[in-house]
C-alpha positions in Angstrom: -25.3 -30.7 0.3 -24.2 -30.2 3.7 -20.1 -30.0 3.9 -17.7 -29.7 6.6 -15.2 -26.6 6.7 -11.8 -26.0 7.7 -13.1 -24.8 11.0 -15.1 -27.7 11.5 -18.7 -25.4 11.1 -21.2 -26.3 8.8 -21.1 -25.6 5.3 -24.1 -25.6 3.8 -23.7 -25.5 -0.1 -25.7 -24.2 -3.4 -29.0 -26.5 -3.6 -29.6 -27.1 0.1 -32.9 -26.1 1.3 -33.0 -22.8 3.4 -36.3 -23.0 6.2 -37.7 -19.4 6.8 -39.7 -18.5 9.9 -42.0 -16.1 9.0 -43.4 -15.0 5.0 -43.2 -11.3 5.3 -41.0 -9.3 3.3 -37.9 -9.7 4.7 -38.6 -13.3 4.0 -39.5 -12.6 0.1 -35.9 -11.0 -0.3 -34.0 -13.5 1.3 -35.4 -15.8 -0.9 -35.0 -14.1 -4.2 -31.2 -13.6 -3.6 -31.1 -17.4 -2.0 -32.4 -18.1 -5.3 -30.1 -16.6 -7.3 -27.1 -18.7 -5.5 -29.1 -21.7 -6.4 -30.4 -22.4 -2.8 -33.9 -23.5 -2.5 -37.0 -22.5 0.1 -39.4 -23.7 2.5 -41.5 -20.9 4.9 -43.7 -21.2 7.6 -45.8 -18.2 8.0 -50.0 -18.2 9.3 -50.9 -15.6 6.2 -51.7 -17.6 2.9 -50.3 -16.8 -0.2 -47.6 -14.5 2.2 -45.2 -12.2 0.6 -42.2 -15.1 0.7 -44.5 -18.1 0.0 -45.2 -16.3 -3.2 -41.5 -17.0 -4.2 -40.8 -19.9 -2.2 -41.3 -23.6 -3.2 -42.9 -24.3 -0.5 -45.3 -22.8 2.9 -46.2 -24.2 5.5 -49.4 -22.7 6.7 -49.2 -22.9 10.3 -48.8 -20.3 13.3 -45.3 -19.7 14.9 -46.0 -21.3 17.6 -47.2 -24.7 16.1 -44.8 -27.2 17.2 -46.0 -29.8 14.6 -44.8 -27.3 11.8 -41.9 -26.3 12.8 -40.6 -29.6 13.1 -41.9 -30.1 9.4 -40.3 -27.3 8.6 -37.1 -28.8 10.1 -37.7 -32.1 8.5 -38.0 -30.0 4.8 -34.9 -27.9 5.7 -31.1 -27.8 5.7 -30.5 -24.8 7.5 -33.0 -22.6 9.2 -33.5 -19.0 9.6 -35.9 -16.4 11.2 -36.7 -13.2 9.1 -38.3 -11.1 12.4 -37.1 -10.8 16.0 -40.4 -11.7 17.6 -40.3 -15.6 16.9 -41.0 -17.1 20.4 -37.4 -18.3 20.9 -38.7 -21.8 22.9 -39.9 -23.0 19.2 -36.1 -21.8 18.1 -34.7 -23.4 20.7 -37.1 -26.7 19.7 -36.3 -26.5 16.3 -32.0 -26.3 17.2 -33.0 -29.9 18.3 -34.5 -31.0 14.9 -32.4 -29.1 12.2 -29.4 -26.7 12.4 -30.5 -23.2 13.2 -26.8 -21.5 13.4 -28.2 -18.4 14.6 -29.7 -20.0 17.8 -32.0 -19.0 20.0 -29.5 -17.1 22.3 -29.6 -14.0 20.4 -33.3 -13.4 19.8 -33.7 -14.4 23.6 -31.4 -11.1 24.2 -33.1 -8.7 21.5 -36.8 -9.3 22.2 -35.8 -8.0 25.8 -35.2 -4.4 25.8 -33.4 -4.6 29.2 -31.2 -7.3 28.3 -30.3 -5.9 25.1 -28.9 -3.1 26.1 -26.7 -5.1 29.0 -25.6 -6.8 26.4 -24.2 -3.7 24.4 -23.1 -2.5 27.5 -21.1 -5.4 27.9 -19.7 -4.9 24.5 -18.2 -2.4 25.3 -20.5 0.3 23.8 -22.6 3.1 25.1 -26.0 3.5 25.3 -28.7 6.1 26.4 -28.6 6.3 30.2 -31.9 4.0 31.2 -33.4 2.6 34.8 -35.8 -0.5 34.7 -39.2 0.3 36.2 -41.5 -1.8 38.5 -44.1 0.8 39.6 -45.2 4.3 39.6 -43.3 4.9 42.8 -39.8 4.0 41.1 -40.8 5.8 37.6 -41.3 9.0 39.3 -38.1 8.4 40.7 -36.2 7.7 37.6 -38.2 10.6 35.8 -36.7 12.9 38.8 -33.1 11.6 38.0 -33.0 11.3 34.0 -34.8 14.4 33.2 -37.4 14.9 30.8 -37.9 14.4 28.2 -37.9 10.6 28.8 -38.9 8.1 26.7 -40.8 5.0 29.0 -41.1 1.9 26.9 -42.1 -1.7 27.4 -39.3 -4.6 27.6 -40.9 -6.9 25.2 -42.7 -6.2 22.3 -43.5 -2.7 20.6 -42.2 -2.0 16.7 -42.4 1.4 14.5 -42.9 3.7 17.6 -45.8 1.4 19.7 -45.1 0.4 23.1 -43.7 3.6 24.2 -44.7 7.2 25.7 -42.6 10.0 25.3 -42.7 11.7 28.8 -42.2 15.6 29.0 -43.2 16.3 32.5 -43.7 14.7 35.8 -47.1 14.7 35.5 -47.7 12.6 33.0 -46.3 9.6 34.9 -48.8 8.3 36.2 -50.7 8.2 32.7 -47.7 6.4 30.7 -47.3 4.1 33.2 -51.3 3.2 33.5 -50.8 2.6 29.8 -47.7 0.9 28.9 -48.0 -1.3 32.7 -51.2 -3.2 30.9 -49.0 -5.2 28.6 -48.1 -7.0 31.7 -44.2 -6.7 30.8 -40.9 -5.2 32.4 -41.0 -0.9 31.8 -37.7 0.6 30.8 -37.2 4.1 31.0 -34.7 5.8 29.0 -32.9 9.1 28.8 -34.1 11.5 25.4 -31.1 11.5 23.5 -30.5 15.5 21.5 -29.6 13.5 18.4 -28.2 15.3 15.3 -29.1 12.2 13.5 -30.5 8.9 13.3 -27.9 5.7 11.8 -27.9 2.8 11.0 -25.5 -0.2 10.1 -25.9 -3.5 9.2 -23.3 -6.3 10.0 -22.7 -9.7 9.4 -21.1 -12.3 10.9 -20.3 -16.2 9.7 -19.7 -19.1 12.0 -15.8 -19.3 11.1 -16.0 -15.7 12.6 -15.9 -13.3 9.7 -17.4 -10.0 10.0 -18.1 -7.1 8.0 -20.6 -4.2 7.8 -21.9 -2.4 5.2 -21.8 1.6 5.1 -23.4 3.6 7.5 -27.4 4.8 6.3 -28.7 7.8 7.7 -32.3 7.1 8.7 -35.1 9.9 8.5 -38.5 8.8 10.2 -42.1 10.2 10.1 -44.5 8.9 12.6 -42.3 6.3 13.6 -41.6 4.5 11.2 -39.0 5.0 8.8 -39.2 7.1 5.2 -35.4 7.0 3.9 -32.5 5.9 4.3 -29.5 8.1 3.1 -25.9 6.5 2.0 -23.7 7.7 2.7 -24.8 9.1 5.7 -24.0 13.2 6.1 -21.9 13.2 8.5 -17.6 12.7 8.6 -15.9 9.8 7.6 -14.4 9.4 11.2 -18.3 9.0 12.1 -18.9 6.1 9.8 -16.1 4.6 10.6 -16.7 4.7 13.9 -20.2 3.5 13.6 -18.9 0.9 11.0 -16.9 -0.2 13.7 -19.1 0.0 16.6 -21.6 -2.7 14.8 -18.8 -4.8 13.9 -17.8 -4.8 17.8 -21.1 -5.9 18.7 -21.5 -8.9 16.1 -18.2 -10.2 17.4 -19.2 -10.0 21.4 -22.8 -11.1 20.8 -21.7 -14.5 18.8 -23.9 -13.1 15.9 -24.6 -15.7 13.0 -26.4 -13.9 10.4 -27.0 -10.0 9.7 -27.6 -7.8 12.9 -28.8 -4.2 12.4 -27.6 -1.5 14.6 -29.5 1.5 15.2 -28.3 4.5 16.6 -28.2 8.4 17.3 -25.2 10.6 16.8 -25.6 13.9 19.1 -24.4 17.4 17.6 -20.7 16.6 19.9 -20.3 13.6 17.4 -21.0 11.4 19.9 -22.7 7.9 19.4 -25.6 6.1 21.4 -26.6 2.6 20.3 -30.4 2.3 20.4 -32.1 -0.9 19.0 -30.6 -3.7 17.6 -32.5 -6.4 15.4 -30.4 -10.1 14.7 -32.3 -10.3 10.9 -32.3 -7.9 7.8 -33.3 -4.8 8.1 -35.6 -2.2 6.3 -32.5 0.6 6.6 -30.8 -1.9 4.7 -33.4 -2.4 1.3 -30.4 0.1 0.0 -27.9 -2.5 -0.5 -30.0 -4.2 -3.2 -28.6 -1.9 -6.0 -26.1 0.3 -4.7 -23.7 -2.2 -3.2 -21.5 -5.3 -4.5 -24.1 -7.9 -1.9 -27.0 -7.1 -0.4 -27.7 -7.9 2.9 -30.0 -10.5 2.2 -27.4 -12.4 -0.1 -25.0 -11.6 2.8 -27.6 -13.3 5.4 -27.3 -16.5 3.1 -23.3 -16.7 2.4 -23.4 -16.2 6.6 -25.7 -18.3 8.0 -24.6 -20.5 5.4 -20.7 -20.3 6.4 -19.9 -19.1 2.9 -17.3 -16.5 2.2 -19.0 -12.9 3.2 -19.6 -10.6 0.5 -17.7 -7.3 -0.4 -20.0 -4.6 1.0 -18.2 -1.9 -1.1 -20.7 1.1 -1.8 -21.0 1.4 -5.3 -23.1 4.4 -5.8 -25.0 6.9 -3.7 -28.5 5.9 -3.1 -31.5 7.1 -1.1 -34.4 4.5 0.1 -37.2 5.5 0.4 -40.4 3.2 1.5 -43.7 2.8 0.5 -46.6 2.6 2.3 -49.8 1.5 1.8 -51.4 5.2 1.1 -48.6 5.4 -1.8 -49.1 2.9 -3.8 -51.5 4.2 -5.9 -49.7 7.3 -6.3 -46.8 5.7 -7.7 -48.6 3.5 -9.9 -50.2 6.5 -11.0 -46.9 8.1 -11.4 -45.8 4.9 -13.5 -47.9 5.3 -15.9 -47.4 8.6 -17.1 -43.5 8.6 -17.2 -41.5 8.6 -20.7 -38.1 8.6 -19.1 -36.5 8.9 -15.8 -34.6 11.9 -15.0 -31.0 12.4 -15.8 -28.5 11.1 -13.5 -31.2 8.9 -11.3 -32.0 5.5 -11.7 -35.5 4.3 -10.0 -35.6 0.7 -8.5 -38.9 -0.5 -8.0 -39.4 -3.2 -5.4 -42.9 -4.2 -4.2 -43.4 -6.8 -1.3 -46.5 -8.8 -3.2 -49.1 -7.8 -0.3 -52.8 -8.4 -1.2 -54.0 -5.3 0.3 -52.9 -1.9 0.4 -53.5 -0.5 3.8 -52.8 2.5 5.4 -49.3 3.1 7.1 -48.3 -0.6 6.1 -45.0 -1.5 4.4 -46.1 -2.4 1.0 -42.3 -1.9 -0.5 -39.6 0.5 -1.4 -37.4 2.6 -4.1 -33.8 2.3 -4.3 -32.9 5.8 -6.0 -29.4 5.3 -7.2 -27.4 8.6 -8.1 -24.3 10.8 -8.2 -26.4 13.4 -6.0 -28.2 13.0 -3.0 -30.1 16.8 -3.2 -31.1 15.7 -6.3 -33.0 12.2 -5.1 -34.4 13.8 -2.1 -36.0 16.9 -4.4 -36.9 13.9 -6.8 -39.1 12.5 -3.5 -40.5 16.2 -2.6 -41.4 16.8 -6.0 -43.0 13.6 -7.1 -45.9 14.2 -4.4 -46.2 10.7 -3.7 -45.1 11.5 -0.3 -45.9 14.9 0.4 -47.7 14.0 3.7 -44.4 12.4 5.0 -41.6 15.8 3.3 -44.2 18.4 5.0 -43.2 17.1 8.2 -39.6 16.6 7.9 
């Protein structure tokens, strides 16, 4: 089922088998729109019975780094894919020499380094937060003297959701952030604090015949780190999204991206924009797409790394996202069971990630709230007390 294009990339056509790296969520939703294009599913993934070998044909139970697997994961697939940055990019870089991984290894090599990730945006052409690469408590002090504080110290590799980092507001916690974050044996950035207005995100996508597009711009809200909604369209001007729109797009072109690759940044009160994090796979600030636009990012993922025509990424209503964690799930099932009717002019998408156990502060799924007013979904949220812990503190 394997064709040749035009351009001479790989065409991998309706029926092939797609081969997942990892069966977390992001994994689950990749195959459930893969399904619907008639593609079929193989995952490897250590967790049995994990969230995308619940929908997949097949899992491999194996850990990432178990060479046997992965190359019977190759041998099972067409085309391969990774659904999380932290895939030790040696085994992608084995497995580009058993089955066709058109993302390569290249990227995730650049993203799971926080140092070379933002060299690389830099050589794109785009700005981010002023930052100095730390070696010791000597040359953090240093830094800490020229950037100001607050700083924000993080580690190079590793570090999701807010770990791996120390928020630094005088000199004299130095020497204690650098204690800390020095133990995971790891290159120490140290960035500038950015006065953001807001936190946004995009999500592009890029084939190998070179198409790109993005989707619209999500305004991101975060409690403790990790994220709580997403907003689309993001409240700010159109000349900001469009700018951010195209900001993404400039980055999926200069860094060869095959696949989706989110782009997180902050826009300051002056309307300027930072890039902060990238991430070469589908993204949680991206669950809104599901409902609210013409493709999703996870069908997009598969018409790209497929080299199929992208999607149209037209918005085609408001929506708010809004995730649940573990200590709300019981809440909204509660919630479930006493509603008659939703409420005029909102429409509730329920999407839950198949997890065995519901544990505190984990990602057990999301809503997709889909209306003509965005006041309206967010007083939905406040009022429905299923997250009151996370509204009290925005």
């Amino acid at each position: 089922m394997i064709k040749k294009s035009v351009e001479e990339a790989l065409v991998i056509m309706p029926g092939s088998t797609i081969g997942v790296l990892g069966g977390g969520q992001l994994g689950r939703m990749l195959a459930l729109a893969g399904r619907h294009m008639g593609y079929r599913f193989v995952t490897l993934d250590p967790i049995e019975n994990s969230p995308c070998g619940q929908v997949a044909d097949q899992q491999i139970v194996a850990d990432y780094c178990d060479e046997q697997a992965a190359k019977q994961l190759a041998q099972l697939s067409d085309v391969i894919t990774y659904e999380f940055e932290n895939v030790d990019a040696s085994v992608a870089d084995m497995l580009m020499t058993e089955s066709y991984v058109p993302q390569g290894s290249k990227l995730l090599y650049t993203t799971q380094h926080r140092l070379r990730e933002k060299r690389a945006i830099e050589a794109a052409g785009v700005r981010v937060a002023p930052y100095e690469e730390i070696a010791d408590l000597a040359q953090l002090r240093a830094a800490i003297g020229r950037l100001g504080t607050p700083c924000i110290l993080k580690t190079a590799t590793g570090g999701y959701d807010g770990k791996g980092q120390w928020v630094i507001r005088s000199l004299d916690e130095a020497e204690a952030a650098y204690t800390e974050l020095s133990r995971a044996k790891t290159e120490l950035v140290l960035e500038q604090f950015v006065r953001f207005e807001r936190e946004l995100s995009v999500i592009a996508a890029r084939s190998p015949r070179g198409e790109v597009k993005a989707f619209p711009v999500s305004e991101n809200i975060h409690v403790d780190n990790i994220l709580h909604l997403s907003i689309v369209p993001a409240r700010t001007t159109e000349a900001i999204r469009q700018k951010a729109e195209q900001l993404a797009a400039q980055i999926a072109a200069s860094l060869d991206v095959v696949g989706l690759i989110a782009v997180e940044m902050f826009l300051t009160a002056e309307g300027e924009l930072y890039v902060n994090e990238l991430a070469p796979r589908p993204h949680n600030s991206g669950h809104y797409t599901m409902e609210a636009c013409r493709t999703s990012q996870f069908e997009q993922h598969i018409r790209a790394i497929c080299n199929l025509p992208l999607g149209s990424t037209e918005l085609l209503t408001p929506v708010v996202m809004v995730n649940l964690l573990g200590q709300h799930v019981g809440p909204l099932l509660e919630w479930l069971s006493v509603q008659t009717a939703e409420a005029a002019g909102l429409s509730v998408k329920i999407h839950l990630y198949g997890k065995q156990e519901a544990k505190v502060q984990r990602k057990m799924g999301h809503l997709n709230l889909l209306t003509n007013d965005i006041d309206q979904a967010l007083q939905w949220v406040e009022q429905t007390q299923i997250w009151a812990r996370e509204m009290s503190k925005i």
